[in-house]
Wavefront OBJ file of the C-alpha trace (Angstrom):
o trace
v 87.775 109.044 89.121
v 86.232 112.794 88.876
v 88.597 115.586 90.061
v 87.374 118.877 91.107
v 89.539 121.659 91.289
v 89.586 124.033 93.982
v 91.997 126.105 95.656
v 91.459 124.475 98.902
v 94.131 123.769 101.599
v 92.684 120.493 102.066
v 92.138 117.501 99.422
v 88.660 115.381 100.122
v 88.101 112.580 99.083
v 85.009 110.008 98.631
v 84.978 106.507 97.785
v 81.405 105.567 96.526
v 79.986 101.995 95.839
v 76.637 100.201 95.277
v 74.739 99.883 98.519
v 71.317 98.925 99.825
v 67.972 99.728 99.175
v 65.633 101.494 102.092
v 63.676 98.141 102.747
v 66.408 95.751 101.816
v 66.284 93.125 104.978
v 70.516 93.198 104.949
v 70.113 96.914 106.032
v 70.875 96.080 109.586
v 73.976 94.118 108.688
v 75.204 97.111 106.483
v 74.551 99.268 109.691
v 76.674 97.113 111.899
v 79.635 96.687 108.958
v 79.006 100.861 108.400
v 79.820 100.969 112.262
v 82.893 98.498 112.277
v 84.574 100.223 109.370
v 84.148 103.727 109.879
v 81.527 104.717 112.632
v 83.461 106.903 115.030
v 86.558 106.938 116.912
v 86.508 103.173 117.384
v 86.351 102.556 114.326
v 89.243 100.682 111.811
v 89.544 103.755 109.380
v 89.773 105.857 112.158
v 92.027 103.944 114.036
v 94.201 102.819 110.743
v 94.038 106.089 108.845
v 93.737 109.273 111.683
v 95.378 107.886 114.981
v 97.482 105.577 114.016
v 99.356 106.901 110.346
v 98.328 110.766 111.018
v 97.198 110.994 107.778
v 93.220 112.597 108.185
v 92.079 115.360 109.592
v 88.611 113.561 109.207
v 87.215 109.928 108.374
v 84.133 107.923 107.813
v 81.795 105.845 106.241
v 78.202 106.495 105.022
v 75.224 104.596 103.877
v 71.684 106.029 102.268
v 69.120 103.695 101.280
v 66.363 104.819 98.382
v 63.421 103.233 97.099
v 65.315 100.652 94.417
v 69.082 101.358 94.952
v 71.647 102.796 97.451
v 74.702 103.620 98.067
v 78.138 103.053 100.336
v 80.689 105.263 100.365
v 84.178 106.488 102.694
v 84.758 110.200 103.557
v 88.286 111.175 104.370
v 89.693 115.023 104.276
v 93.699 114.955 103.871
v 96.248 117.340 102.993
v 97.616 117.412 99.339
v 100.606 115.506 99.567
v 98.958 113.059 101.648
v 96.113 111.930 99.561
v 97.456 109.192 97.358
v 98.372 107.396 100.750
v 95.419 108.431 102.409
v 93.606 106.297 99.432
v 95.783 103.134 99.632
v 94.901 102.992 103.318
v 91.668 103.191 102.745
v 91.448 100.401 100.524
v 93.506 98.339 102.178
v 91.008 98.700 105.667
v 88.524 97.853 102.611
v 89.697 95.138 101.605
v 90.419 93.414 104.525
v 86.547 93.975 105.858
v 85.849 92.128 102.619
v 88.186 89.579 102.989
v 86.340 88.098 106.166
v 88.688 89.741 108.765
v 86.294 90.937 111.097
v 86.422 89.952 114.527
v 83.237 89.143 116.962
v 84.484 91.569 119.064
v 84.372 94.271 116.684
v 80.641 93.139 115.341
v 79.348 92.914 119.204
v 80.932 96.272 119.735
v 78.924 97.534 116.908
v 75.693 96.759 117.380
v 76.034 98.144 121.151
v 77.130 101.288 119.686
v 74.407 101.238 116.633
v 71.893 100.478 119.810
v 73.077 103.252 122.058
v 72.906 105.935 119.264
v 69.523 104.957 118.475
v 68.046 105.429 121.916
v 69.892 108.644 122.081
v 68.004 109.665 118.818
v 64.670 108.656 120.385
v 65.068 111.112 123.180
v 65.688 113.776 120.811
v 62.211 115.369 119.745
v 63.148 116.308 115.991
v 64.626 112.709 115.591
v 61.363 111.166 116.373
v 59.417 113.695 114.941
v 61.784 113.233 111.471
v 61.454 108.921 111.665
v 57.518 109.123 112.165
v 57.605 111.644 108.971
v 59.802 109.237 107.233
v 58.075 106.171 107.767
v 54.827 107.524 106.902
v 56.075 109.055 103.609
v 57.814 105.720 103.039
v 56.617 103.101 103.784
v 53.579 103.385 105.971
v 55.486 100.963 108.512
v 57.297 102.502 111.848
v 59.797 100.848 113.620
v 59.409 101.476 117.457
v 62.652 101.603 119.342
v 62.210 97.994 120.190
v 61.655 96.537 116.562
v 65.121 98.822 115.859
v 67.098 97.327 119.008
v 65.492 93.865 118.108
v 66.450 94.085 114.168
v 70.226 95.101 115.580
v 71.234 92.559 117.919
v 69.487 90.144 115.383
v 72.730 90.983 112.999
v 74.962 87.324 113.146
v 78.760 87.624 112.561
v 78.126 85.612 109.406
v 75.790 88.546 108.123
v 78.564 90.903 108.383
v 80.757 88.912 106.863
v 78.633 88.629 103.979
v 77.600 92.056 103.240
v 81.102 93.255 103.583
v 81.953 90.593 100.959
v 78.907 91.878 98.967
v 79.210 95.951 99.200
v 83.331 96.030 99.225
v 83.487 94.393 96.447
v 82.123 96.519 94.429
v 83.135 98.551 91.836
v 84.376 101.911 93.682
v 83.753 105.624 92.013
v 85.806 108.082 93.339
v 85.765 111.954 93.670
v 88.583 114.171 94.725
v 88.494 117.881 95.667
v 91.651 119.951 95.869
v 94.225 121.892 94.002
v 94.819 119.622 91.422
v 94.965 119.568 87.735
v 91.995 117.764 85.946
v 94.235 114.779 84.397
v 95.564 113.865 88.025
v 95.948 110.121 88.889
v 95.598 108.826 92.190
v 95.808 106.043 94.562
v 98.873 103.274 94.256
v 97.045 102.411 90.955
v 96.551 105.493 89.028
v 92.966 104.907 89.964
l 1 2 3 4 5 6 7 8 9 10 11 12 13 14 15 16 17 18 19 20 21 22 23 24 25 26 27 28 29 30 31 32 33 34 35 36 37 38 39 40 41 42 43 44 45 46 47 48 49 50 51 52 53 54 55 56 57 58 59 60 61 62 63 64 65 66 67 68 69 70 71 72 73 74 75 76 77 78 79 80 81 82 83 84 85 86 87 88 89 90 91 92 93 94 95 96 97 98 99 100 101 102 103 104 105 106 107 108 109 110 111 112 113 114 115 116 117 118 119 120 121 122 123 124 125 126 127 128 129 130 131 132 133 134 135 136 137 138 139 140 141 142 143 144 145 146 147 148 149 150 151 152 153 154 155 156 157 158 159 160 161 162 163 164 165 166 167 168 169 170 171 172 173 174 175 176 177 178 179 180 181 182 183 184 185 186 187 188 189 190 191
């Protein structure tokens, strides 16, 4: 665990683990878990952490693939006195995702969303414009919106399952920012 002090109002914290690499073909499953677990207002840390304990001002997940490595990680922004049960929650919501406890529901509900947002982006100009960049810089191999849809609703229930047992399972890094000392624990564990 890193703290940084600041004299903030608000404590934020970020769970990092191990994720996926750019071309890695489990991508799309990561995509659907990222959605599941903290892709909007739908989602279980949102629903667990902000509407249902109060506890967030803000919540989410995030994935970046590079080249060889990548990386998974939770966003949540908390008051002070609120962060070492703002952390248990998390992990909890975590752990359960790992655990199996997903329901088909959840993954179909998902991969509409994960469709839906990307034929939004393609209507944007500067999306496209940034994805043909991308790819060409890449990887020299773009994805129409078809190939994206196609690669999404291609994600089983059992391919969730098993890249939430993968990812959440890793070791977790975490960084706090707030007004706290340096030598502060937190989390149920002291983590």
């Amino acid at each position: 665990t890193q703290v940084v002090t600041r004299p903030t109002e608000q404590a934020h914290v970020v769970l990092g683990m191990p994720g996926l690499a750019r071309h890695d073909e489990r991508r799309w499953a990561l995509a659907v878990l990222d959605v599941v677990i903290g892709g909007g207002m739908s989602s279980r840390l949102f629903q667990e952490v902000r509407e249902k304990r109060g506890l967030v001002y803000s919540v989410h997940t995030f994935r970046s693939g590079y080249s060889d490595a990548g990386v998974f990680g939770v966003y949540a922004g908390t008051t002070p006195d609120k962060v070492d049960e703002t952390i248990s929650v998390v992990r909890d919501v975590l752990a359960s995702a790992a655990a199996g406890n997903i329901g088909a529901e959840e993954i179909a509900r998902a991969r509409g969303q994960l469709r839906g947002a990307s034929v939004m982006e393609s209507e944007d100009q500067g999306s496209r414009m940034s994805r043909l960049g991308e790819a060409e810089l890449l990887s020299g191999n773009y994805l129409s919106l078809d190939d994206v849809v196609e690669a999404i609703d291609a994600v089983t229930d059992e391919q969730v399952a098993q890249i939430a047992a993968t990812i959440l399972a890793e070791p977790q890094t975490m960084t706090v920012v707030g007004p706290f000392d340096a030598d502060r624990a937190f989390g149920e564990d002291g983590l």
